[in-house]
ZAMARGU-4260 file (C-alpha; in steps of 0.2 Angstrom, whole numbers, plus 5000, padded with zeros to 4 digits):
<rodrens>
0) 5000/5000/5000 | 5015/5012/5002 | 5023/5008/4987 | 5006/5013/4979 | 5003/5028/4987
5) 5021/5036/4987 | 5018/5046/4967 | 5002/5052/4974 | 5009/5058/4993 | 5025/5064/4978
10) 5015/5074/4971 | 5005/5083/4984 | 5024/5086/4990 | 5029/5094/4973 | 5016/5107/4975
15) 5017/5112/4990 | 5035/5114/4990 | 5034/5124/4973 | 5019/5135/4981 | 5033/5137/4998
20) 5047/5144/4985 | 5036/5153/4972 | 5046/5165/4971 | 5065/5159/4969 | 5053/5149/4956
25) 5047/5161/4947 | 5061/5174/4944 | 5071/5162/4936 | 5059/5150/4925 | 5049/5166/4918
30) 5065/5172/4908 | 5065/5154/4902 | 5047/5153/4897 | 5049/5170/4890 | 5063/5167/4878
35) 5057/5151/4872 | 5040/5159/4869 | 5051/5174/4859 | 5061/5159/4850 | 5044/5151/4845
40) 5035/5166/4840 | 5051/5170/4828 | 5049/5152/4823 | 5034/5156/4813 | 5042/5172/4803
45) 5058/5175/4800 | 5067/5159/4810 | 5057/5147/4800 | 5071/5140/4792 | 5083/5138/4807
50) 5069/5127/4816 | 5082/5113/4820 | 5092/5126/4829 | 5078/5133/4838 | 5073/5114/4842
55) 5093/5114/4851 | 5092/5131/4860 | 5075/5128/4867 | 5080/5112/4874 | 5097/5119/4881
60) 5085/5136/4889 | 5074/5123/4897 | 5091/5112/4902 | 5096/5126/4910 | 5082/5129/4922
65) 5077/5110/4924 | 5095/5106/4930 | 5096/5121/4945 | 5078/5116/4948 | 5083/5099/4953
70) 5098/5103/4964 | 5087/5117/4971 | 5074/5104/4976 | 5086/5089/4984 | 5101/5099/4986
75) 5094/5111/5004 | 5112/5111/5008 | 5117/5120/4993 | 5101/5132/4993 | 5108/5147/5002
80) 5125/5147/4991 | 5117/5146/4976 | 5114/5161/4971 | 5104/5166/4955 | 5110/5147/4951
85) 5108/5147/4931 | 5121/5143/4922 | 5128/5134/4908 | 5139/5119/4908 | 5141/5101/4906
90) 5128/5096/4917 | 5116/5108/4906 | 5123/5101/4890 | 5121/5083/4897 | 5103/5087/4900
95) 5101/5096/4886 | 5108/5081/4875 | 5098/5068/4885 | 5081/5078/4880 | 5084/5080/4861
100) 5086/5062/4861 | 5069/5058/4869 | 5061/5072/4859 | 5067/5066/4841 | 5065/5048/4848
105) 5048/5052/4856 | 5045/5061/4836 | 5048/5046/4826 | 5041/5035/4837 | 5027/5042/4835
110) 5028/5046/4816 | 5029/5028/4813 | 5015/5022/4825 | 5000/5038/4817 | 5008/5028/4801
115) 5004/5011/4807 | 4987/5014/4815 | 4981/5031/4808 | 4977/5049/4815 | 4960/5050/4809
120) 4951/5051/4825 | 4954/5062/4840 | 4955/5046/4851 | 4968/5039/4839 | 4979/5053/4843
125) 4977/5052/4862 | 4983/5032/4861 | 4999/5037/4851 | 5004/5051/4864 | 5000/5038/4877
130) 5012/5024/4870 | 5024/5036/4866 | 5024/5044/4883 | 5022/5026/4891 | 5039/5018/4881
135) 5049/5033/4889 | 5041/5036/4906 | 5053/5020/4913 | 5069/5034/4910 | 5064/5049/4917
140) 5076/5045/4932 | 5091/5051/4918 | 5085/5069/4921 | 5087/5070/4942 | 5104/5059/4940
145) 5112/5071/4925 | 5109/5088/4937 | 5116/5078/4952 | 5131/5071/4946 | 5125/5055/4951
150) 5127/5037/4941 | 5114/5033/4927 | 5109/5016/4933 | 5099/5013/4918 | 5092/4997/4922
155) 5091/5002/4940 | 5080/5015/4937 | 5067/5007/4925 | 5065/4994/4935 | 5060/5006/4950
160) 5050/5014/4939 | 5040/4998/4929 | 5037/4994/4949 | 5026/5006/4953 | 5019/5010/4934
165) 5000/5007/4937 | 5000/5019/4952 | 5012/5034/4943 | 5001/5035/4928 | 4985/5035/4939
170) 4996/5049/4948 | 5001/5058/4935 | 4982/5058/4927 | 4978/5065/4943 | 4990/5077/4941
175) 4986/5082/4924 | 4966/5086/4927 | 4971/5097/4943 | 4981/5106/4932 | 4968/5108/4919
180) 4955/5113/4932 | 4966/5124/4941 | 4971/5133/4923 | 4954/5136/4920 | 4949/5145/4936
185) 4966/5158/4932 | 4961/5159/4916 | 4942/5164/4919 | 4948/5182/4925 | 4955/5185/4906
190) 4942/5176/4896 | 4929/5188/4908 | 4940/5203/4903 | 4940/5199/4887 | 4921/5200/4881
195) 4921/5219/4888 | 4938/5220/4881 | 4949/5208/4868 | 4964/5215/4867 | 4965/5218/4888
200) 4958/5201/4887 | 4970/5191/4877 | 4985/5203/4888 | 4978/5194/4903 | 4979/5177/4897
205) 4998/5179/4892 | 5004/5187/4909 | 4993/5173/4918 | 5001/5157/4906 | 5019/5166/4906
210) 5021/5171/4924 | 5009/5159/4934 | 5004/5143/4923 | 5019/5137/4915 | 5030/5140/4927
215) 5023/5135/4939 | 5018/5116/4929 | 5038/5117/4925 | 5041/5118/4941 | 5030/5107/4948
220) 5035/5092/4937 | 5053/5094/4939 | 5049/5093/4959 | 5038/5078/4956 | 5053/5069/4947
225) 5064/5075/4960 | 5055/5067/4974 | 5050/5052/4964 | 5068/5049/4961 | 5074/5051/4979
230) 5061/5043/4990 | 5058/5027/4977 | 5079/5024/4976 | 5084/5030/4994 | 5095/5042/4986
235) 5109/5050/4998 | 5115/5064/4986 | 5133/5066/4988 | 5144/5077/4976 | 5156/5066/4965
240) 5172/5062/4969
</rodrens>
């Protein structure tokens, strides 16, 4: 029973802690989100042809947050000395590495199985986002280990998670609709405005998704990793020799 309960009590965890430290949160991941929503509004005009770089620089942005996320989370020690704490190095580029891969991966995985089985249905696309998400869910412990410096116990760590697989996706579902509903209720202010007022309206809505929704889900999934990782491998984090 405390195997299947420790996503859920992970999760409950992850927001509260990122509700505790909204604001060391927020004044670093909303340059992030910022930037990648300038990169991906460029994207669409005059960057269209450079969309494999911009593909690289968003991953290395959100690399750079994730990483100092993770070490902020299981790292209390190192909190206070910190600092602003983004930076750019090896462990960023390691984590940024490890992501492409699971993005192109997750891309032609997917390509192929809407080949095999056909898009034509919104249901259909909800099963080929769930099996591609589901064949890389048993390595998401590659992310925590990358920003601590610790091994990558491959096999270690999707066993740990194949373990308790029935219970994280249930959790993670969970997760997923109180996002969704909590979204709504902070969006309800701008979609209010906006009958009286579109273009107040619409301004509402980006300040609430840029500096309240998406970091806070970034942050918020980060922690859940975070905690996941430590509590299911007992994990003493120690810096490396």
């Amino acid at each position: 029973m405390i195997s299947e309960l420790r996503p859920t009590i992970c999760l409950f965890d992850a927001f509260r802690f990122v509700l505790a430290h909204r604001w060391s949160c927020l004044i670093r991941a909303v340059p992030i989100i910022l930037i990648t929503g300038i990169m991906a509004f460029l994207e669409t005009s005059i960057l269209a042809a450079t969309e494999y770089f911009t593909l690289v620089m968003r991953e290395i942005l959100y690399a750079i947050f994730a990483v100092f996320w993770h070490r902020y989370v299981l790292r209390p020690d190192l909190r206070a000395q910190m600092g602003f704490g983004l930076a750019f190095g090896l462990r960023e580029i390691k984590f940024a590495a490890a992501l492409l891969v699971f993005v192109v991966t997750s891309y032609l995985l997917g390509r192929s199985l809407a080949g095999a089985v056909g898009v034509s249905s919104i249901s259909s696309v909800f099963v080929v986002i769930a099996v591609v998400y589901l064949a890389f869910l048993p390595f998401i412990f590659l992310f925590p280990a990358i920003a601590l410096d610790q091994p990558l116990q491959i096999g270690v760590f999707a066993r740990r998670i194949l373990d308790m697989i029935v219970p994280l996706v249930g959790t993670i579902f969970m997760g997923f609709v109180a996002v969704v509903g909590i979204s709504i209720l902070l969006y309800l202010p701008g979609i209010l405005i906006a009958l009286r007022n579109p273009d107040l309206g619409d301004l509402v809505i980006f300040l609430t998704s840029s500096f309240v929704i998406a970091p806070f889900v970034l942050a918020v999934t980060i922690t859940f990793v975070s905690f996941l990782y430590r509590q299911s491998l007992g994990v003493v984090i120690v810096d490396p020799a």
